[in-house]
C-alpha positions in Angstrom: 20.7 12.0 -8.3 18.6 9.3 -6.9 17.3 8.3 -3.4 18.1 4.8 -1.9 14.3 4.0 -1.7 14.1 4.3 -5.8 16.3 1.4 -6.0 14.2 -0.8 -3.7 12.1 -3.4 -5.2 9.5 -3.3 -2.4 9.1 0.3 -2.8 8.4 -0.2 -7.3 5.8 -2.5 -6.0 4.2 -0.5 -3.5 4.3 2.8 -5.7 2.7 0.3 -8.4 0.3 -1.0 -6.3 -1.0 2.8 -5.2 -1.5 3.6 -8.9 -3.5 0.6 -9.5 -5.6 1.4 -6.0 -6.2 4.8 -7.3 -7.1 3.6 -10.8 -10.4 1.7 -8.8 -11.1 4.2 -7.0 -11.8 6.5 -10.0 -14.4 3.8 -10.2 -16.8 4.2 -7.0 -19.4 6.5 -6.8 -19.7 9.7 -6.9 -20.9 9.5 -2.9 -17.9 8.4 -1.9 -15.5 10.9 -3.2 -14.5 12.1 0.5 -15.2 9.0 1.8 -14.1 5.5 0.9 -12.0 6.9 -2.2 -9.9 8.8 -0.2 -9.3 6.8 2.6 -8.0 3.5 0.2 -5.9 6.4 -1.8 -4.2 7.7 1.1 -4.0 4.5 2.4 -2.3 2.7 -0.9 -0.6 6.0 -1.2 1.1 5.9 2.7 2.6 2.3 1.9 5.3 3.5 -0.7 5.3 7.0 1.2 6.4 4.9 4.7 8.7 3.0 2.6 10.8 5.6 1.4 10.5 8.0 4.4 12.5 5.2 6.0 15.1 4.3 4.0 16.5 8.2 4.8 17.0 7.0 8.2 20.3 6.7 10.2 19.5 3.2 11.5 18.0 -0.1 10.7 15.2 0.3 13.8 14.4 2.9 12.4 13.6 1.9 9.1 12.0 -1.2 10.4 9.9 1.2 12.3 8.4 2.9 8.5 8.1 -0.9 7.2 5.4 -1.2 10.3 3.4 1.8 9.2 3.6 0.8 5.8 2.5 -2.6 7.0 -0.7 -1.2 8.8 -1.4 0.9 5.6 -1.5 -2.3 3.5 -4.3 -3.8 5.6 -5.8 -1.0 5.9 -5.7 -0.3 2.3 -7.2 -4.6 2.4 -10.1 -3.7 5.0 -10.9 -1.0 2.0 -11.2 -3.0 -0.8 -13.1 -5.2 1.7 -15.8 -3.0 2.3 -15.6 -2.0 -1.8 -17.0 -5.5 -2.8 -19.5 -5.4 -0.2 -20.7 -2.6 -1.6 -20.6 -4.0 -5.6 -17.8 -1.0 -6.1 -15.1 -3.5 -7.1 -16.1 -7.0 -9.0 -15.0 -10.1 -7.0 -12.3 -10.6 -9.8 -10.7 -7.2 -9.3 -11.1 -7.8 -5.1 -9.6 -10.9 -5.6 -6.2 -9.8 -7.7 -5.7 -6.5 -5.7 -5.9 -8.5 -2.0 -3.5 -11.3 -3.8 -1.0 -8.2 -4.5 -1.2 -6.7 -1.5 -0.9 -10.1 0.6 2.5 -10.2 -1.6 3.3 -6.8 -0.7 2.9 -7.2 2.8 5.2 -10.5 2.2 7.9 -8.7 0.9 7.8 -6.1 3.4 7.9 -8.4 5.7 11.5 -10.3 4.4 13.0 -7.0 3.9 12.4 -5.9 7.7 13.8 -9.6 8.9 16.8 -8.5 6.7 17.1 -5.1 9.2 17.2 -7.8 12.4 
C-alpha cells in the first residue's frame, strides 16, 4: 500500500533534504545537542512531515494550509543554517548548497500550492 504523499516529488525532496540537514547537524558541537541541532532537525524534519500530513486531507485548502507550515519550516530550517555559518559550524560551501536547495524547495512548494488554487 502506499500513501499519496510518497508519490509526490516535492515531498522525495523534502524527505532528502531532512536527511542531508540531519547529516550536518551530526557535525556541530557537542554544546549544541539540545540546542541549534535540534531545532534545524525538527525543523528540516517538519517540512516533509507538513507535506504529507496534507496530502491525507479532504480538500485542496486544506492541503495548501500544510504547504504553508512546511513553508515556514523551510525558512526556519534557512535562519538555522544561518546562524550555523556564523558560528564556523557549517563551511560557507556547505551554507551555500543547503540554502540553494532549500530556496528550490520552497520553489517547488510553492508551484504545487498554485496548482491547489
Amino acid at each position: 500500500m502506499s500513501f499519496k504523499f510518497e508519490s509526490l516529488r516535492v515531498w522525495q525532496n523534502a524527505l532528502e533534504y531532512g536527511e542531508k540537514i540531519n547529516n550536518i547537524a551530526d557535525g556541530f558541537p557537542r554544546k549544541e545537542l539540545f540546542n541549534l541541532s535540534t531545532q534545524i532537525r525538527r525543523a528540516a524534519d517538519s517540512i516533509g512531515l507538513n507535506i504529507a500530513e496534507g496530502s491525507t486531507g479532504l480538500s485542496d485548502l486544506e492541503q495548501s494550509r500544510f504547504l504553508t507550515f512546511a513553508n515556514r519550516s523551510a525558512l526556519e530550517t534557512v535562519a538555522c543554517l544561518i546562524k550555523a555559518r556564523r558560528r564556523d559550524y557549517i563551511s560557507e560551501s556547505q551554507f551555500n548548497t543547503l540554502y540553494q536547495e532549500c530556496e528550490q524547495l520552497i520553489k517547488m512548494m510553492q508551484a504545487f500550492k498554485n496548482k491547489l488554487k
